[in-house]
N, C-alpha and C positions, 0 to 999 in steps of 0.2 A: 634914930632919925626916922622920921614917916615922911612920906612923901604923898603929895597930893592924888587923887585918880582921876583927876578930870584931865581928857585929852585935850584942852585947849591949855595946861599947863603944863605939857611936854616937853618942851623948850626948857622950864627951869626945873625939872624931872630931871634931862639929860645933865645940864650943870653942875646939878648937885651931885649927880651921882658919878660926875667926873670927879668934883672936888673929895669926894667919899672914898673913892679909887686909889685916887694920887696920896691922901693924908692917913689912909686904913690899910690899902692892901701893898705895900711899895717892898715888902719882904714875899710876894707871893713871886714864884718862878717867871708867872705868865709877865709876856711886857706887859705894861701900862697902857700905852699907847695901841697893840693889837684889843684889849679889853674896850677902850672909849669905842674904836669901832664897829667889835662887835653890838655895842649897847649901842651906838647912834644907828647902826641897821635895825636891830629889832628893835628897839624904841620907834622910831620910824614906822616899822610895817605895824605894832601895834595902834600907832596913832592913828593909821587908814584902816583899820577896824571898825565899821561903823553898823553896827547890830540893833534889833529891836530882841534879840534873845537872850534873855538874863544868864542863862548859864556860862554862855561864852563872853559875857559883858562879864561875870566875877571872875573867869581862868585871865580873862584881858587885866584886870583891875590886879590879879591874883603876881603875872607876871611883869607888871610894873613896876611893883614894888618889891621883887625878890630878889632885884640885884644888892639893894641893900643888907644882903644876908652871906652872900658869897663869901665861902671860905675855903671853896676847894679848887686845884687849878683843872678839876673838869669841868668845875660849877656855869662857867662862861658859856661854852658850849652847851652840856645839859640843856640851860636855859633858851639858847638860841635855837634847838630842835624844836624845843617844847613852842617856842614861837612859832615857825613852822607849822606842827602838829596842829596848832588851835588855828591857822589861815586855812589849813587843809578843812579842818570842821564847817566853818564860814563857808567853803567854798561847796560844802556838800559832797565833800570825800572824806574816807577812813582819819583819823587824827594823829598823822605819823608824819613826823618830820624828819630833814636828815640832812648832817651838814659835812664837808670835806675839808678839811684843813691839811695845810701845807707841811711840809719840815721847818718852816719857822714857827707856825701856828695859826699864820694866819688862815682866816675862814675863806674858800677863793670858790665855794656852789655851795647852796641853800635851796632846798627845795623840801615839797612834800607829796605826799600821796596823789595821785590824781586817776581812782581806777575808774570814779564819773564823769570827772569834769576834768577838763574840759568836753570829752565826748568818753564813752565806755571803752576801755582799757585795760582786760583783765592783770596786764603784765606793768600797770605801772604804778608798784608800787615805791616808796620813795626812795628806797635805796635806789630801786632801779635806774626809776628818775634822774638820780645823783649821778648814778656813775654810765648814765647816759651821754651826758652832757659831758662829763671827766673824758667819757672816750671819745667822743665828737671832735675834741677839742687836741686830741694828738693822733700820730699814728703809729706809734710803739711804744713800749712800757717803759715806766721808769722806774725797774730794778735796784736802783742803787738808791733811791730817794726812801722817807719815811713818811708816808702818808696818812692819817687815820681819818676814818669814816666813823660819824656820831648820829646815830637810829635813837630817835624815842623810843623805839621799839624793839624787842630783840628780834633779827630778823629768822624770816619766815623759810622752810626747804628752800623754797627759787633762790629768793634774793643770798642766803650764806651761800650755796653753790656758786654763784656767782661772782658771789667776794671775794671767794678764796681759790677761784682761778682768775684773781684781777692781780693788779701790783699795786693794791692796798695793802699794803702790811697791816697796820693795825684796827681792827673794830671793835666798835664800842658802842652798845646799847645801856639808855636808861632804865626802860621795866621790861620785869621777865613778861614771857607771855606762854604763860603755866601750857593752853591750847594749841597750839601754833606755833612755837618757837623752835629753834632747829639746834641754838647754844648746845643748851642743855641736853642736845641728842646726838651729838656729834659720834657717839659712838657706835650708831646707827647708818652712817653716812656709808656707803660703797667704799670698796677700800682704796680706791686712788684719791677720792676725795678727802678720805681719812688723812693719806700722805698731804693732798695740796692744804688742809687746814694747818697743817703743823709747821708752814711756812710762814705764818700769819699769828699775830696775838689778838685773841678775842677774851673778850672779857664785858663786863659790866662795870659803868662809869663810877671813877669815886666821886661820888657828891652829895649837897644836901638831900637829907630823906624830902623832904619837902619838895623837892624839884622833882622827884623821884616817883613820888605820889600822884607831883600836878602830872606826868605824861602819862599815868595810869587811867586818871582820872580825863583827860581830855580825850585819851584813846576812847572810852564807854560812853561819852555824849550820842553820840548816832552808829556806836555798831551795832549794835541790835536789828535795829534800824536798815540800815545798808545791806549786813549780813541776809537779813531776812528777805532780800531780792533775790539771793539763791536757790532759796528753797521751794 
């Protein structure tokens, strides 16, 4: 199945790719019906996409059509970061998105990077963002619940310290970040931190390489770029 890229055909993008869901994926774990919604939200923010920049006009064009590819039950999500990740670019921040789903699956915060925009914010990046708004919205933990958190990005010292004194249980990033990433250093971590990670399952998402790529690839659109304000 190919599906059109022009956003004034979104509407029968979303239809088809319900009907593709319902008759292709009906053996996958994820409900059916959490999947339409995830795709009617990003389908949606990619439609208000409106760019004269080619680059993020082909990751737009690139995630339109990569639900029709879904074969893993992280692939939904993956993709719904990776939406995020490329608004965050648009908006002229880092290209890191990051999404919070429930113990039934549902997606319930979306957000991304925002350390420019809307004003300078060294401290917000998208995790942070996420589980900003996650703790705004109670005032005690929920221990007993299964929560996971979905990073384009493997997050960064702040942000995993963070996670893993949160009552997220689960995290999960799409691309490693060889620089920057804290996953793959955990064994560097102080040592109570060492004990609170080991509360928490982190890992890296199973999903398409493809998906896997685009968040690599939308993350290096403007870091260079942004980065280079530091120095």
């Amino acid at each position: 199945m190919v599906f059109s890229t022009q956003l004034k055909d979104t509407n029968y993008i979303i239809t088809s790719l319900h009907h593709y869901i319902i008759t292709s994926l009906h053996h996958s774990k994820m409900n059916i019906h959490i999947q339409k919604r995830i795709l009617q939200s990003g389908l949606g923010q990619l439609q208000s996409l409106q760019t004269p920049y080619s680059t993020i006009v082909h990751w737009r064009d690139f995630l339109l059509k990569n639900p029709d590819e879904w074969q893993h039950e992280d692939d939904p999500y993956t993709w719904l970061s990776c939406v995020q990740a490329l608004l965050a670019i648009h908006e002229k921040n880092y290209g890191i998105g990051c999404i919070l789903v429930d113990p039934q699956g549902e997606v319930i915060i979306q957000d991304h990077n925002q350390s420019f925009v809307p004003r300078y914010r060294t401290d917000m990046h998208a995790e942070m963002v996420v589980l900003n708004i996650w703790e705004n919205m109670r005032t005690a933990p929920v221990a007993e619940e299964d929560y996971t958190l979905y990073s384009s990005l493997e997050p960064c010292p702040m942000c995993l310290t963070r996670l893993i004194t949160s009552d997220i249980k689960h995290i999960r990033y799409v691309a490693p970040d060889e620089a920057g990433g804290m996953v793959q250093r955990l064994d560097q971590l102080p040592p109570i931190h060492r004990e609170f990670a080991q509360r928490h399952h982190i890992a890296q998402v199973n999903a398409l390489p493809t998906l896997m790529e685009a968040a690599t690839h939308i993350l290096h659109i403007s870091m260079d770029e942004l980065n280079n304000r530091f120095r």
